[in-house]
C-alpha positions in Angstrom: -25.1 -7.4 15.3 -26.4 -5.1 18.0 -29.9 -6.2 19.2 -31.2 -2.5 19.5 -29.6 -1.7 15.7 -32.0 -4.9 14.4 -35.3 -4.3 16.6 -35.2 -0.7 15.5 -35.8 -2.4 11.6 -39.2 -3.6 13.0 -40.7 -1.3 16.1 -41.7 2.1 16.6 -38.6 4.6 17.3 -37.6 4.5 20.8 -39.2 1.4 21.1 -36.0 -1.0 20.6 -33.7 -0.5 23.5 -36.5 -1.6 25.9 -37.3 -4.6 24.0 -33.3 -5.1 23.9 -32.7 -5.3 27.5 -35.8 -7.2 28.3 -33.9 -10.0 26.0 -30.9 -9.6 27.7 -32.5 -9.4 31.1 -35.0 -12.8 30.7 -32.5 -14.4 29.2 -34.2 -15.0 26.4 -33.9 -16.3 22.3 -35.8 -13.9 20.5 -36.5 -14.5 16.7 -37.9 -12.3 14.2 -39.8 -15.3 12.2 -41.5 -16.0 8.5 -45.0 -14.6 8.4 -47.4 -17.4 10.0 -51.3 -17.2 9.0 -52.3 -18.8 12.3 -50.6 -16.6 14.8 -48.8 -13.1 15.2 -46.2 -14.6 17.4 -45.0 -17.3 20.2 -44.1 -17.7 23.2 -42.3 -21.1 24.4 -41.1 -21.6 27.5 -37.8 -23.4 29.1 -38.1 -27.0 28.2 -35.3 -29.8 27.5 -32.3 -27.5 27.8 -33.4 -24.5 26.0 -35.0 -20.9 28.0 -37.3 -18.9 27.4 -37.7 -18.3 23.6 -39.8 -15.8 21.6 -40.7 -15.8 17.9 -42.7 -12.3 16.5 -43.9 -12.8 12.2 -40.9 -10.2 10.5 -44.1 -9.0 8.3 -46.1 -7.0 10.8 -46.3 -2.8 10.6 -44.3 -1.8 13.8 -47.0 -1.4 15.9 -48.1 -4.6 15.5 -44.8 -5.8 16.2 -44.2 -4.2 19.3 -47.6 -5.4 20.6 -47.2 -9.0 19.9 -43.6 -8.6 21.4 -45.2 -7.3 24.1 -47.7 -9.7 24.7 -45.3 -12.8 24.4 -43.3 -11.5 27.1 -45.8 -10.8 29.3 -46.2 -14.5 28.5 -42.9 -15.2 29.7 -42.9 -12.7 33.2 -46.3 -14.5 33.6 -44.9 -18.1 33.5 -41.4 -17.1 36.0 -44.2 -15.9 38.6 -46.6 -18.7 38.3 -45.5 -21.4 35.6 -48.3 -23.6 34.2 -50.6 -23.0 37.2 -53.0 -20.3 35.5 -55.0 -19.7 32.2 -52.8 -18.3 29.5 -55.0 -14.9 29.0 -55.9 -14.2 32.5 -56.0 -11.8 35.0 -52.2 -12.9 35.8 -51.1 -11.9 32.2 -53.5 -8.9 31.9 -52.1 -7.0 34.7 -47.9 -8.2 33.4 -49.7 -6.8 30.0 -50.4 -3.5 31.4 -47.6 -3.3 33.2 -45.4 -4.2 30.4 -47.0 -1.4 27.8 -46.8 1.4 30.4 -43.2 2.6 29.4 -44.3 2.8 25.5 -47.2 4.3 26.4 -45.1 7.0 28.8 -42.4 7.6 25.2 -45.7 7.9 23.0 -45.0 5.6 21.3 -48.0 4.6 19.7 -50.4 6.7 17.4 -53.6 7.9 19.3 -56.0 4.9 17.7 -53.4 2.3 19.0 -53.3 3.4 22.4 -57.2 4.1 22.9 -57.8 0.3 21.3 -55.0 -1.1 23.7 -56.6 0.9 27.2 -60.2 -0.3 25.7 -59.2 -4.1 26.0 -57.4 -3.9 29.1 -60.4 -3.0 30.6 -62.5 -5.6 29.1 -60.7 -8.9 31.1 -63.2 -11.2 28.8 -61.4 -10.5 25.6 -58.5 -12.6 24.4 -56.0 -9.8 22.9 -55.9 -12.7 19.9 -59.3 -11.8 19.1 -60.1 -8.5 20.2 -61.5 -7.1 16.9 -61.1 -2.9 18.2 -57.4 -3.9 18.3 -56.9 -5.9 15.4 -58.3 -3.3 13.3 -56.6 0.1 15.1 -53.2 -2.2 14.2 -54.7 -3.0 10.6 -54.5 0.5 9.7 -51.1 1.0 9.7 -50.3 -2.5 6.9 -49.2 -1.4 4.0 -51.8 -3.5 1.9 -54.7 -2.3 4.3 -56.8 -0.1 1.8 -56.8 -3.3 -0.5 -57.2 -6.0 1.6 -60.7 -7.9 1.4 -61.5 -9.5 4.7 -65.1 -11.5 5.4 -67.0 -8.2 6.9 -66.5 -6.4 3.7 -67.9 -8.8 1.9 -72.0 -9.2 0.9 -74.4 -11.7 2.2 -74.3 -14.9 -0.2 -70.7 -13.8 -1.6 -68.6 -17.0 -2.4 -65.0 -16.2 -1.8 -61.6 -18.1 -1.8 -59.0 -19.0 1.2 -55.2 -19.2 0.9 -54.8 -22.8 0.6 -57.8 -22.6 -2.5 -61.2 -23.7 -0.7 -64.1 -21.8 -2.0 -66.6 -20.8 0.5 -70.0 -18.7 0.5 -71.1 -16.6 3.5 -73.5 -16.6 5.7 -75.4 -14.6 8.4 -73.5 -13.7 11.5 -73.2 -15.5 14.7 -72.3 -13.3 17.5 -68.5 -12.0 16.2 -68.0 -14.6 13.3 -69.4 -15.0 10.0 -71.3 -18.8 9.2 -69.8 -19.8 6.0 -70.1 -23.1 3.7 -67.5 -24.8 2.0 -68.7 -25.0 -1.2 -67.2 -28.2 -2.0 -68.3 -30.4 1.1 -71.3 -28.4 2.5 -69.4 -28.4 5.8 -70.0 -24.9 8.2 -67.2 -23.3 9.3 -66.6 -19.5 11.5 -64.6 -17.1 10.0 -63.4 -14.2 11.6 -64.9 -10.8 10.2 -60.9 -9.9 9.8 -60.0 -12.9 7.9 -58.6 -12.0 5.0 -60.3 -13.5 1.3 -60.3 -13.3 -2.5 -63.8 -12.4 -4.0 -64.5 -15.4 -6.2 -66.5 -14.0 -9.8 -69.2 -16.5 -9.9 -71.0 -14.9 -12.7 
């Protein structure tokens, strides 16, 4: 099937025939993946016969999609230029970032809040785009389950709340950007981002 006809399923329109040719042009396997908790999407690059290869979750809004695809291959123009010699998220991959999102930002692609939260955190060279909170939540607002989702910020002082994988946890104060919480069964402390999404356990 046409790679333009397939992207256009998961990016803004007019974003796919850009993305397209960059796959064609690095040479590159590019898969649309299974949603992963830990990570938007991956870059991997050549190693033991295989090239460059990209993987981007299929469950993001299109936004999100075409902001992780950008990212990862900025990952990839990053590592032809200077391989493993540099940090992953620095000023190397910031400026093939920027470069990288200047045609979608010339076709518009992206709604006002998108593009002010992308411009805010190429300025700021000590974010990591993983963690830039602005970003993460200017891409939040386009998911589908947004107005319902619970994350850790919403969430009152002392309120004991439930992970994916069933660990109960109550939380904390704040420490700098993440929330102190304690696993209710083992007393351990662990950081939670103020994103991170949770289900309110009753306690009553």
């Amino acid at each position: 099937m046409d790679k333009t006809k397939v992207l256009e399923k998961y990016v803004p329109a007019g974003a796919a025939p850009l993305v397209a040719k960059w796959i064609d042009y690095f040479k590159c396997e590019f898969k649309i993946s299974r949603s992963r908790n830990s990570k938007f999407g991956d870059y991997r690059p050549p190693f033991g016969g295989k090239g460059h290869r990209i993987s981007v979750n299929h469950n993001l809004n299109p936004y999100a999609f075409l902001v992780t695809t950008v990212h990862e291959f900025a990952h990839l123009h990053t590592w032809n230029q200077h391989q493993h010699l540099i940090k992953p998220h620095g000023p190397e991959w910031k400026s093939n970032f920027k470069k990288m999102m200047q045609p979608f930002f010339e076709r518009q692609v992206f709604p006002a809040d998108i593009t002010a939260a992308i411009s805010a955190y190429l300025n700021n060279p000590a974010a990591s785009s993983c963690s830039d909170l602005n970003l993460y939540r200017a891409l939040r607002r386009y998911d589908a389950t947004h107005a319902t989702a619970t994350t850790v910020e919403k969430l009152p002082l002392k309120a004991v709340f439930k992970i994916k994988d069933g660990r109960v946890f109550r939380k904390d104060e704040q420490l700098r950007k993440r929330f102190r919480c304690v696993e209710i069964a083992t007393k351990r402390i662990y950081l939670f981002s103020p994103v991170a999404e949770v289900e309110l356990v009753d306690v009553a």
